[in-house]
N, C-alpha and C positions, 0 to 999 in steps of 0.2 A: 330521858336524855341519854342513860346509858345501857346499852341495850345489845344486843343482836343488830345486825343495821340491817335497817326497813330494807327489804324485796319484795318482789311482788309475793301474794301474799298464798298460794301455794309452793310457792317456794321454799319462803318464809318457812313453811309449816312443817317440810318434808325435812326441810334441814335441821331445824330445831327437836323434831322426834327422833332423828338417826342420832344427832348428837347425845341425847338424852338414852338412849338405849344402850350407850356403849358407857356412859359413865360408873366411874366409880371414885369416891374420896374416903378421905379418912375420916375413922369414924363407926360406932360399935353399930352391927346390923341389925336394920326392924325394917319390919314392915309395912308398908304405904297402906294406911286408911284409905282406901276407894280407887279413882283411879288416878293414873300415872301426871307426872307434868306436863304440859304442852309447849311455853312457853311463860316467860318469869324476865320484870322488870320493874323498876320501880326509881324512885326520887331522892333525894335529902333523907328522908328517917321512913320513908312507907315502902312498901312492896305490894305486887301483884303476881298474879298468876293465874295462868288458865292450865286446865286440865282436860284430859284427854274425851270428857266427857260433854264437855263445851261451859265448862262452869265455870263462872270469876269471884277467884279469893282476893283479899285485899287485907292487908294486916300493917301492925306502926304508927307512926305521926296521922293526926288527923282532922290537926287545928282550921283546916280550910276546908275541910269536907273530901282529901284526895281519896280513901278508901270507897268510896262513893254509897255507905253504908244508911243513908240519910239522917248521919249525925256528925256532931262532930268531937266524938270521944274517941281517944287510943284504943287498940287494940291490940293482945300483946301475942295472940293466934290467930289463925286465919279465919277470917269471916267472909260468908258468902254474900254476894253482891247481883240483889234482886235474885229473882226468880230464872231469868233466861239462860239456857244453855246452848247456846249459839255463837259464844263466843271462840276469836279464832284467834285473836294477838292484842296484845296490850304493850303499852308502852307507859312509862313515869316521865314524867316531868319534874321540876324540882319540888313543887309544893301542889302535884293537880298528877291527872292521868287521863290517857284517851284508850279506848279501846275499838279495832275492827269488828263484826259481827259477817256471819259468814251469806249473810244477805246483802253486802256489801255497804250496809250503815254504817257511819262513824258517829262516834260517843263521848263525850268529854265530860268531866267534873273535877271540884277541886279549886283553886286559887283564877281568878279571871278578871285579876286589878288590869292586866294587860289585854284584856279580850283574846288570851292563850283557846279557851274552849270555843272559840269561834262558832259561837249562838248569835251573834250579833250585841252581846250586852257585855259590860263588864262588872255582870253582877257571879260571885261565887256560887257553886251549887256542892250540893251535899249527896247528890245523884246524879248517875249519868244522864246527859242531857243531850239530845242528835244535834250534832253539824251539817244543819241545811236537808236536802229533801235527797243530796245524791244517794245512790244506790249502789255506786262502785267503786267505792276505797278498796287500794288494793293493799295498803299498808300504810302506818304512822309514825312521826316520830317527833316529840314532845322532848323540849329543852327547856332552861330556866320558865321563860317567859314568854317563846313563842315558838309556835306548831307546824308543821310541815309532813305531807302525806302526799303520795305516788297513786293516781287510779287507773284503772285496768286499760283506759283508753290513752297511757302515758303522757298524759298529762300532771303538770307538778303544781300544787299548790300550799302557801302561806298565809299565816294569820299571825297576831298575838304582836308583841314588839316589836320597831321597828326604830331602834334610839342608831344603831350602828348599821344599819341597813339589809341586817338578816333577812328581810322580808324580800331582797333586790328589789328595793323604791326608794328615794332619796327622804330627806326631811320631812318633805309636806308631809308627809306620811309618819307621824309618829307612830300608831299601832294602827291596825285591823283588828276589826270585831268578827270579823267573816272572811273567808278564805280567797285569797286573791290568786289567780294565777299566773306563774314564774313563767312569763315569754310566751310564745305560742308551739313551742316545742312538743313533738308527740312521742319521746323516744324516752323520757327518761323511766328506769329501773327502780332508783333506791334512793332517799334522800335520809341525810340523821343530822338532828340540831344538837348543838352544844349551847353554852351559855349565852353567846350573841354571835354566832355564826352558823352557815348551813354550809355540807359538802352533796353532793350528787353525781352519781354513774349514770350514764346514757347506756342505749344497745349498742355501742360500737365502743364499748372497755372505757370511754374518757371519763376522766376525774371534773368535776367543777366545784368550786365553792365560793362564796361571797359571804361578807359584812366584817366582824371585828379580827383584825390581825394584826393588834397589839404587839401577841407577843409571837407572830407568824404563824397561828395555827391556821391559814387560808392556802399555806403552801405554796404560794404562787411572788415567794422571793421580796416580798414587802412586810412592813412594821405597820402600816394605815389601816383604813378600813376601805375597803370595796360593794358599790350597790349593785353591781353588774356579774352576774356567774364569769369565774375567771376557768378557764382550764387550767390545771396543775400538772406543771409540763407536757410533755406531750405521748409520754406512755399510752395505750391505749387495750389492757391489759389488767386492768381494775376490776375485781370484781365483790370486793367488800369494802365498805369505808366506814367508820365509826368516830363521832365526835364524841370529847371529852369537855372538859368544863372551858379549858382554852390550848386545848391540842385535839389533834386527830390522828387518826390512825388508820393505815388500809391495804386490804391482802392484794396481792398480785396475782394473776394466771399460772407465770410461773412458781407458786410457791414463798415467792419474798414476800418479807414484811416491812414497812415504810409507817415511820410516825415523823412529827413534825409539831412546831409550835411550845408552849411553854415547860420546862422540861426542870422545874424546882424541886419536885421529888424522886426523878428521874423516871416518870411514866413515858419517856421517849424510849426508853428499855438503853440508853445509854447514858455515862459518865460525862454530859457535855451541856453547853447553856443552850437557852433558848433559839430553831431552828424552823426558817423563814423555809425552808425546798423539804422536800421527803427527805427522810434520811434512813438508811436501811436497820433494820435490827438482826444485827449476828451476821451470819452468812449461810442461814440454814433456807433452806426452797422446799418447807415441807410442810409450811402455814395455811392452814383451812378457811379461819377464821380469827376475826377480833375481835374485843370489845372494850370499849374505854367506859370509863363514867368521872368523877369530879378530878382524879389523881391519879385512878389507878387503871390497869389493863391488864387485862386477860386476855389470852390467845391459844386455841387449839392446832395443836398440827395434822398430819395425815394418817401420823399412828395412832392417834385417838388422846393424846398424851395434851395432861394441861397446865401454861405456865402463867405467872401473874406477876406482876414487879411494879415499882411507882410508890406513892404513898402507904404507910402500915404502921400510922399511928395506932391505928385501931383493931391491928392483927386480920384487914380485909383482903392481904395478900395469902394468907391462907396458910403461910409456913412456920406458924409456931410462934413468932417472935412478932415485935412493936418496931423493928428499922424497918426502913426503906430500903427500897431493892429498885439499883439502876441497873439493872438485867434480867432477864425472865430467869422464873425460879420455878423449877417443875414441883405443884402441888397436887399432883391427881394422875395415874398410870394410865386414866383412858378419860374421855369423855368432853365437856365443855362446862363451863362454868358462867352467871350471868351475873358482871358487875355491877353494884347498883349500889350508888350514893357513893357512902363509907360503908360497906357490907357488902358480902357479896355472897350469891346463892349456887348450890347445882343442885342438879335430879341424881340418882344414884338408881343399876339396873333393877330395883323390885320396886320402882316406882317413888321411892320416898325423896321429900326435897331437903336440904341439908343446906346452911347457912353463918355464917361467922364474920367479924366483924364489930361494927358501932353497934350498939342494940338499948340506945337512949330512949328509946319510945318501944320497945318492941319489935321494930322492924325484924328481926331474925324469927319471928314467929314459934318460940319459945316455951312464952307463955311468961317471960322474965324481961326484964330491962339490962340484964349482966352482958358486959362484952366480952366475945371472945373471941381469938386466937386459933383456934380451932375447929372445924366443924360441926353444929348443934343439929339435931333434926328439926324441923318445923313442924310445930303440932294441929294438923289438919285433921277435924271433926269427923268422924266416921259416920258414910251414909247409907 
């Protein structure tokens, strides 16, 4: 759910390693057991990651089977997930996780009361299980309860719940067990779910999003919900968008940054209520990238530089302290960071992943269930 926002899926991959290359957070140096990060997200209490070597660790909460470890016991370090090293991106969900493979499978396990894993069942699995016979996901993104992924022929498709109309189909359609697709459209780029809403970029910069906008996180000036992809004014200049649990957030061409939707802990990165239209954050035009998850956000600029603000009950904003921060708070001199759940994680340049935050089940990958405030390394198994 909160992530890097789905692109196509070398993209994805190029971006995600430059980021990672130039990182650095606080925090006493060591050295990476094996190889580097690739890419790192995760849910409610789990985490994931792939590395550079195409291997997936999965560590945390594990009561629904998300680590995809075929069990369903916490772990409080990273554990490796099957045999195969072909993985290329992963994405969390709030209690389940999907992952790309670079033969263009898609893979889901974890929580599938909703038919989120779109296998056609909604039975939980404890391992990753393929979505259908395609062969060309070109990226995923996994929310509360229902799934959504972009393939290389741009084409957009949906599964999983459908109570608010995430899936863009009306009632009759409580859930999908199997991937439905969004219009007959061949342009879209990048899709990210949030709690019961989707946003999505086309090739031509526009913004669209449909289903719960309660509390306006669909951006498109209404409180309701929408079953129909809305454009979100008429920008056309979009080139990152990330859902949060019920806000979203998304980079511009020029540099701005724009969030919108519920704004209780101040993850809009402003001092203001709940906000139906984009709303700019700051007046800096130097934003790379963003990432939302339940509360909070994290955002890189173009100096490499990384800020985080929104909820920190649980010190996942990264700067020392348990307030909330209604403004970006620079925690990191270069690099990106990937928010996930209440926690949140980055790579640092010799390869090591570093994490801080909730760490109720282990999700910070430890080896501990202590929270913290600070950045911890994650203790990955040397191979």
């Amino acid at each position: 759910m909160r992530r890097f926002p789905a692109v196509r899926l070398r993209t994805l991959l190029l971006a995600l390693l430059s980021g990672i290359a130039a990182l650095a957070v606080t925090g006493t140096a060591a050295q990476a057991a094996g190889p580097s990060i690739a890419a790192v997200s995760s849910g409610y209490g789990h985490t994931c990651a792939v590395r550079t070597d195409g291997t997936l660790w999965c560590w945390g909460s594990n009561g629904t089977g998300q680590l995809g470890l075929g069990s369903t016991t916490d772990a409080t370090r990273p554990a490796r997930v099957g045999t195969a090293a072909n993985w290329a991106a992963v994405d969390g969900g709030t209690s389940y996780t999907c992952g790309v493979q670079t033969d263009g499978t898609l893979w889901c396990w974890g929580s599938n009361n909703r038919g989120q894993l779109g296998d056609g069942t909604t039975t939980s699995r404890n391992a990753p299980v393929r979505v259908g016979t395609a062969s060309n996901w070109a990226s995923v993104s996994a929310g509360d309860s229902h799934t959504c992924g972009v393939r290389t022929d741009g084409t957009l498709w949906c599964w999983g719940f459908n109570r608010l109309g995430q899936l863009a189909r009306d009632s009759s359609t409580w859930y999908a067990t199997s991937p439905l697709q969004i219009g007959t459209a061949t342009t879209w780029v990048s899709v990210t779910t949030g709690f019961a809403h989707t946003c999505a970029i086309r090739t031509d910069g526009t913004l669209w999003c449909w289903g719960d906008s309660t509390t306006g996180q669909l951006g498109i000036g209404s409180l309701s919900y929408s079953i129909t992809p809305t454009q979100v004014g008429t920008a056309t200049n979009w080139t990152g968008v990330t859902a949060g649990y019920a806000y979203t957030c998304g980079v511009r061409g020029d540099g701005t940054l724009w969030c919108w939707g519920e704004n209780g802990y101040g993850q809009l990165g402003a001092d203001t209520t709940y906000q139906t239209t984009p709303l700019q954050v700051g007046a800096a035009t130097t934003w790379a990238r963003v990432n939302a998850s339940f509360n909070t956000t994290c955002a890189t600029r173009s100096d490499g530089s990384l800020w985080c603000w929104g909820n920190n009950m649980n010190g996942q904003v990264g700067n020392g302290t348990t307030a909330n921060q209604y403004a970006p708070v620079q925690v990191g001199s270069s690099g990106a960071a990937f928010v996930t759940g209440y926690h949140t994680c980055a790579g640092r340049t010799d390869g090591s992943l570093w994490c801080w935050g909730y760490n109720w089940a282990g999700q910070l990958g430890d080896g501990t269930t202590i929270t913290r405030s600070a950045p911890v390394q994650a203790a990955f198994a040397a191979q």
